[in-house]
N, C-alpha and C positions, 0 to 999 in steps of 0.2 A: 614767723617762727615755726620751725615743724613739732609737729606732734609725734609722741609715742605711739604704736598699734601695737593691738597685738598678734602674735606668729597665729598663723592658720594653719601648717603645715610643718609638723619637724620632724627632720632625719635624724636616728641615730645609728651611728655603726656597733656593730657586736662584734665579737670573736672569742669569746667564751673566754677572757683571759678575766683574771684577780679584778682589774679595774674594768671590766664590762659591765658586773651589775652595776655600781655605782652610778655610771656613764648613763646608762638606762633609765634608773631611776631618778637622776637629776631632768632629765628628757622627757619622762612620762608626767613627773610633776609639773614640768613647764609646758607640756602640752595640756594636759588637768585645766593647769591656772589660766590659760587662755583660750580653755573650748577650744583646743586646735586638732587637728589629726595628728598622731604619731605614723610614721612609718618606722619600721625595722631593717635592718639591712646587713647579712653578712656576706662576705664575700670568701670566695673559697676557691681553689683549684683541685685538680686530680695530680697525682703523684704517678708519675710513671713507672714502673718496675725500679728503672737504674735507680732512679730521685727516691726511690721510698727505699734503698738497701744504701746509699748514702746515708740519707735520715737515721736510719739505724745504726749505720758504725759511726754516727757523732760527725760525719764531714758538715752535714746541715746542708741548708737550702735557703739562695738569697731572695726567697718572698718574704722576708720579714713584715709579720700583718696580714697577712693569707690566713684562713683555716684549712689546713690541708683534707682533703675528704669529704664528702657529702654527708656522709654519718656525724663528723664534729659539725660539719654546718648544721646540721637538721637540731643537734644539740644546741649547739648555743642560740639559735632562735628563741628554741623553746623556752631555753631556760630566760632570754630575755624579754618574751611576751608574757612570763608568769609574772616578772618583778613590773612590767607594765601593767599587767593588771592590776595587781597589789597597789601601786599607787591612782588606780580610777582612772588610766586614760582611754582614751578612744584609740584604738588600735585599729588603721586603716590600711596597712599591709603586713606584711612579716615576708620579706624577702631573703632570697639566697642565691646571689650572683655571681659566677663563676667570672674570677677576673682581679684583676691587680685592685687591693681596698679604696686606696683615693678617688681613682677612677670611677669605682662602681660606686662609692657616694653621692660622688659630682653627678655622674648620669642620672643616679635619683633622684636626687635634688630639682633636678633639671627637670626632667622628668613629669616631675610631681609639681613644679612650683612652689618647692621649699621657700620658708624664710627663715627660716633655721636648721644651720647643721652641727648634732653634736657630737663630737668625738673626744678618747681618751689619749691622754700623751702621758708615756713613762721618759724616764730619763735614759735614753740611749746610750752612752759612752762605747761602744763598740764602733770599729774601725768602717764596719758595714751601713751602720747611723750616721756616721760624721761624713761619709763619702754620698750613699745613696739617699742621705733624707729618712724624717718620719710620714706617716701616714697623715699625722696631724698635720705637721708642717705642708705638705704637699696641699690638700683639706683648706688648709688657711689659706695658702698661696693663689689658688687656683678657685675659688668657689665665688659665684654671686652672690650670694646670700650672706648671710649673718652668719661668724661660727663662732661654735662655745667650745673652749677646750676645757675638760673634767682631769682636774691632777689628783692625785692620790690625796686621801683625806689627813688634814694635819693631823701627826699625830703616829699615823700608820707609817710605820718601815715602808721609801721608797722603793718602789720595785722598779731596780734600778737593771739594768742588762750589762753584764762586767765585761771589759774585754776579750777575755777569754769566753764567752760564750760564742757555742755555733750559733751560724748563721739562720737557724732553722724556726 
């Protein structure tokens, strides 16, 4: 019969959004509870001139799950290794990987020899969700490892992405 271990290693993804701390903190605690290494991990691109004067008159941009900019990445690291601290883990990276999200977690993962990857999943209902996928879904799809998906806490208004939202 197999036995339980436990994680030595866990990923989680940030991007500085409503359900990042949470995501965090459920990760930090389960790295705590297992003596395991956290890693950090956001993932980010650069906004080309055109792409960032889209961005602003509301056309959007189809990285849904990107942090645009280096400056929001440097942000939400930070602010994800502070709620890592807050709950006692061992913080063994804090990265900021320039590149499509699932991707740069899987590489991490990989990487590092995760055996946990944790990520957040909202409820997409946009036409850009139902065609191109979430960051979770892909995460789930695609990973060797064990994943944890973190939904919004009962209770809290889902932050849900309506139809009509840009792509961005």
């Amino acid at each position: 019969m197999p036995t339980m271990k436990d994680y030595r290693t866990v990923v989680v993804g940030t991007d500085g959004s409503a359900l990042a701390l949470p995501t965090v903190m459920r990760a930090a605690w389960l790295a705590r509870h297992d003596e395991a290494d956290l890693v950090i991990v956001c993932a980010w691109s650069e906004l080309s001139r055109r792409a960032e004067a889209k961005n602003v008159l509301g056309v959007g941009d189809a990285r849904t799950g990107e942090v645009l900019g280096r400056q929001a990445a440097s942000d939400a690291v930070a602010a994800a290794v502070a709620a890592a601290n807050e709950e006692g883990a061992t913080i063994a990276a804090a990265l900021m990987v320039e590149g499509e999200p699932a991707t740069a977690l899987l590489q991490v993962a990989q990487d590092r020899g995760a055996d946990l990857l944790v990520v957040g999943a909202l409820k997409d209902r946009s036409i850009a969700g139902r065609l191109l996928g979430t960051v979770a879904g892909d995460v789930v799809n695609r990973a060797a490892c064990d994943v944890l998906v973190i939904r919004p806490a009962d209770g809290a208004t889902e932050l849900e992405v309506p139809e009509s939202a840009p792509l961005a």
